[in-house]
N, C-alpha and C positions, 0 to 999 in steps of 0.2 A: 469245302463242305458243300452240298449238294441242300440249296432250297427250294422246293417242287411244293406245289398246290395241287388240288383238284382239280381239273379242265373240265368243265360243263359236266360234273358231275361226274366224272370218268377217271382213268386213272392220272398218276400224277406223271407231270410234264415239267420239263426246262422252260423258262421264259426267258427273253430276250431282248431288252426294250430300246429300242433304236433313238428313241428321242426323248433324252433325258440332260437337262441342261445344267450348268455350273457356271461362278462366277467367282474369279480369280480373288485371291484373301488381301494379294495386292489392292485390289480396287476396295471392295470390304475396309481393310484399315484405313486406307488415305480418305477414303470418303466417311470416318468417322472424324477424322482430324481436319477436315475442309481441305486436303489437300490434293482429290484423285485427277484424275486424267478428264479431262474436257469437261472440269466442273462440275461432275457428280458428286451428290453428297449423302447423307444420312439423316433420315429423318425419326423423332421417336414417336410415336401413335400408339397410345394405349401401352406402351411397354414395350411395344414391337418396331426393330428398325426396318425403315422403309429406304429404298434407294432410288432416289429421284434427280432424273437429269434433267439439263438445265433447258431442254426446249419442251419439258412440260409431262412427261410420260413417268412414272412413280411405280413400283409395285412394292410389295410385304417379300423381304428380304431372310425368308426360313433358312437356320443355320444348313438346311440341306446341300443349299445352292455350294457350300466351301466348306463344309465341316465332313472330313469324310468317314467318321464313326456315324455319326448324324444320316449319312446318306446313307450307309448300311442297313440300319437299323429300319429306316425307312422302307428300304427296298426287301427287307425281310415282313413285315407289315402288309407289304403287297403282293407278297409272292413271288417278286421279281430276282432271278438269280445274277443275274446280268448286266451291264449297260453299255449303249454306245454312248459316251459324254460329248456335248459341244459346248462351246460358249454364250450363254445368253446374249440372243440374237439382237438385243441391245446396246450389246459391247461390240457391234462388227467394227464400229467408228471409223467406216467410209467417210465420213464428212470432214475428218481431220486432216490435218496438215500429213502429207505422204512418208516424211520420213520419221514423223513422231508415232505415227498409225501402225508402221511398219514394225518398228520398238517395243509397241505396247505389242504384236501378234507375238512377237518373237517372247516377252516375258507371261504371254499367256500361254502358249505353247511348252514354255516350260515349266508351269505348273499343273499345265493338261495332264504333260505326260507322269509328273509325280503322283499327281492326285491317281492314275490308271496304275503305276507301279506299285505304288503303296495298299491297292486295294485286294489283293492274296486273289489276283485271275478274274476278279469279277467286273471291271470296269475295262473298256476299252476305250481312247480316246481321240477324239480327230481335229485336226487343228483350222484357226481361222486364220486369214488370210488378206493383209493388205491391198482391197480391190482398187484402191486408187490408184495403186502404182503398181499396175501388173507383171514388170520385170521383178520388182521385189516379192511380190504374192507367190511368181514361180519359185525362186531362191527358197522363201520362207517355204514353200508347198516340198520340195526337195528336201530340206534339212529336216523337217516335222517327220519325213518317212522315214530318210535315211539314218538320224540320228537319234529321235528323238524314237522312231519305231510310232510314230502315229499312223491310224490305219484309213486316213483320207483328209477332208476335210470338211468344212461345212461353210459355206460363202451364201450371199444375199443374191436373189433375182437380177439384183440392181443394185448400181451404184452411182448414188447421185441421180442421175437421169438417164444414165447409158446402160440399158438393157446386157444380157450375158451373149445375145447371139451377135455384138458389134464387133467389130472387127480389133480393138482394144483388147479385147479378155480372150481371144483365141487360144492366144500362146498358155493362158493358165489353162483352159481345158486341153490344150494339145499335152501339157504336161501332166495332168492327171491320167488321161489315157495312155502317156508313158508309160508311170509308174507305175498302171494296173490298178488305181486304188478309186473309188468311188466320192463321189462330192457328193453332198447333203445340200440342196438348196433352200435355203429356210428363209421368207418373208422376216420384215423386220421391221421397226418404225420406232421412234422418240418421241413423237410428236403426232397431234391429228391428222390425218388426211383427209385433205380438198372433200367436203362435199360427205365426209363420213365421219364428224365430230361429234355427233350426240350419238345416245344407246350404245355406245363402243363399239359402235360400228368398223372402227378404225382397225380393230381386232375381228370382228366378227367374219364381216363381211371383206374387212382390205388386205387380212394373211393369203386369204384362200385366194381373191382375186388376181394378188401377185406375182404366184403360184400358177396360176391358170394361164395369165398372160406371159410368161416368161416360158414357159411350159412350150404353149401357141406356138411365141417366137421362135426358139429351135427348133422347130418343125418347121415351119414355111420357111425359114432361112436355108437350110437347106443344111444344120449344124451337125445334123445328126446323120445325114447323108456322107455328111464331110468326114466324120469323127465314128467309125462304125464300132469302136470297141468300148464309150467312152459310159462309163456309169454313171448315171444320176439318181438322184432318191429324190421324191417330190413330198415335204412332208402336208398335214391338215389330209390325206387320202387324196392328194392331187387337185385339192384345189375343186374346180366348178369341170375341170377338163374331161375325167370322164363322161360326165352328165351331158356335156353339150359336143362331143367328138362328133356327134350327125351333122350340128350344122358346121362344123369347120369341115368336114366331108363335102359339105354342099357348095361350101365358100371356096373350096376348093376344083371344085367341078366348074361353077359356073361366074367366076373372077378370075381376070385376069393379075391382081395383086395377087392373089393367095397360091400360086404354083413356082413358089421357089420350090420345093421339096417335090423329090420323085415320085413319091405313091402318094395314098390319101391319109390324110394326119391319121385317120383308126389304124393304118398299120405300124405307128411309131407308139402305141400305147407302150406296148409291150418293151419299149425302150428304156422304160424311167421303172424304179422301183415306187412302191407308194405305202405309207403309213399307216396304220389304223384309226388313226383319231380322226374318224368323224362324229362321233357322242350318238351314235344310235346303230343299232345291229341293221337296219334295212339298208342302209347306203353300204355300210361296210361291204352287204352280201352282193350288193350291183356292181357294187366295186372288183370283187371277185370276178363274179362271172363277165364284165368287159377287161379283165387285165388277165388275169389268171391266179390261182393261186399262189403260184412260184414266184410272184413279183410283188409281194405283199407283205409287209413286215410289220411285228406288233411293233407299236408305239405308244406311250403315256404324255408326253410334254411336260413330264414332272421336272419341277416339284411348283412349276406354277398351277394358280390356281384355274386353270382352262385345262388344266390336264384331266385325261380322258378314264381312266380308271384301270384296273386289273384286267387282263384277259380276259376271263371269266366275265365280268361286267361288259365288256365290246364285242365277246365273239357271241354272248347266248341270243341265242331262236337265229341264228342264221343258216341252220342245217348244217355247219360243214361235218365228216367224220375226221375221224380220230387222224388220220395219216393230215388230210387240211391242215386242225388246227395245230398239227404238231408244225409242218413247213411254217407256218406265221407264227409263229410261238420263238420259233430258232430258227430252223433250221435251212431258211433262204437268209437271214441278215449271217448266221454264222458263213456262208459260203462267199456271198457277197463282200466281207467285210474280213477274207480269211483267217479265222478266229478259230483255234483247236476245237474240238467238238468236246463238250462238257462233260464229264464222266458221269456217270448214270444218265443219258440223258434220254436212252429211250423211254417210251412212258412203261409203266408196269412196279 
């Protein structure tokens, strides 16, 4: 069944939501019972379960995240035909013991992929990936495509303290660029970060900066030089990186640290895909015009509460026409993310 909205007043469109998250019903049950994986548990507030881990970070637990009538109905609600699914980026559980971490990817992967079968075409799903032990991350990155038919993944900045451009996590991006399939890199946190504990800054401002900095590093490393076929998505619209490409421009001109990387970070924009959630149509649109259109995927961050809203609500007063918002709507994450092209899905 074909679910299409209005686009900016115009005719009706496929939408396509690249960043849409879930959280395994394994975790869900055992943390109602005190028993889930690194001590999360279940809290009731007002009537509502909240899932809160044990180094201090908590959200409001909507049956959307694991109920997948619930996520339908939701995603009918917003006009959403679509979704890329990952893991709430609080369950990457880097911090875990490597081969327990490894266990939990492999039974979250296989509820990824049920939750995306069971959904009659309209979910696609991509798997996460034990970054602590990156011979297992590739195994698991393997089996998620080959077997499970996942169509990428989605992995943290960082892991622990070791950035994605260290010589550690190669072999996983060498194998992504294998398989052809795209990594989603999505900031993450449990807990406060250093120096950004009050006003949720820790979200605000330390997704994006994650993002930006990890972003940075495969550029001056020289990774994307290295890895020239290798897909990334940067989600938050990339972080602070657009915005500030002049002065790594500059930084790159006139430092001698910053010239690992062969041209100047502005020509590797166009390397990384980027999301629409930045909560106002004027970034969105500078976003455009320094990335391009073609590198631009709608995004929600549903069904937390920081998610960015409908199409409609992210792309209006940004000028684009009709051919724009349809590529951000689908038709670059369907290519990217090689996805049948949706029946009806031209606009009209």
């Amino acid at each position: 069944m074909h679910y299409a909205i209005y686009v900016l007043g115009g005719p009706r469109m496929t939408t396509l939501d690249v960043h849409s998250h879930f959280v395994p019903r394994e975790v869900v049950e055992t943390a109602r019972h005190g028993e889930a994986y690194d001590g999360l548990r279940m809290e009731a507030v007002d009537g509502e379960e909240w899932l809160v881990h044990r180094q201090g970070y908590r959200y409001l637990l909507h049956p959307t995240f694991y109920d997948l009538e619930e996520r339908l109905r939701a995603m009918d609600a917003a006009g959403i035909d679509r979704a890329v699914v990952s893991i709430s980026p609080t369950l990457f559980m880097y911090w875990t013991h490597a081969s327990s971490g490894a266990d939990f990817c492999r039974r979250a992967n296989d509820e990824l992929a049920a939750f995306a079968r069971d959904s009659d075409g309209r979910l696609t799903s991509v798997a996460t990936l034990p970054m602590q032990d990156p011979d297992a991350a590739c195994v698991e990155l393997r089996r998620a495509v080959s077997v499970l038919g996942l169509a990428g993944a989605q992995i943290g900045p960082i892991t622990g303290d070791v950035w994605l451009d260290d010589a550690q996590h190669r072999d996983v991006l060498l194998t992504a660029q294998e398989l052809d399939v795209p990594l989603i890199l999505h900031p993450y946190y449990v807990g406060p970060r250093p120096g950004l504990e009050s006003f949720y800054l820790t979200n605000l401002i330390g997704n994006p900066l994650e993002s930006t900095i990890s972003a940075a590093r495969l550029i001056f490393a020289g990774v994307l030089d290295e890895l020239p076929a290798l897909s990334l998505v940067l989600m938050h619209g990339g972080g602070f990186l657009p915005y500030q490409i002049g002065r790594l421009d500059h930084g790159h001109r006139v430092r001698p640290e910053a010239k690992g990387c062969q041209h100047p970070p502005s020509s590797y924009l166009d390397r990384f895909f980027y999301d629409t959630v930045t909560h106002a149509a004027r970034p969105v649109r500078f976003l455009i015009d320094m990335v391009g259109t073609e590198n631009v995927l709608f995004g929600t961050d549903f069904p937390f509460d920081m998610a960015a809203g409908t199409l409609d609500a992210q792309l209006a007063d940004t000028g684009l026409d009709e051919s724009q918002v349809e590529m951000i709507a689908w038709q670059n994450a369907t290519r990217l993310f090689k996805l049948a092209d949706p029946a009806g899905a031209a606009g009209g």
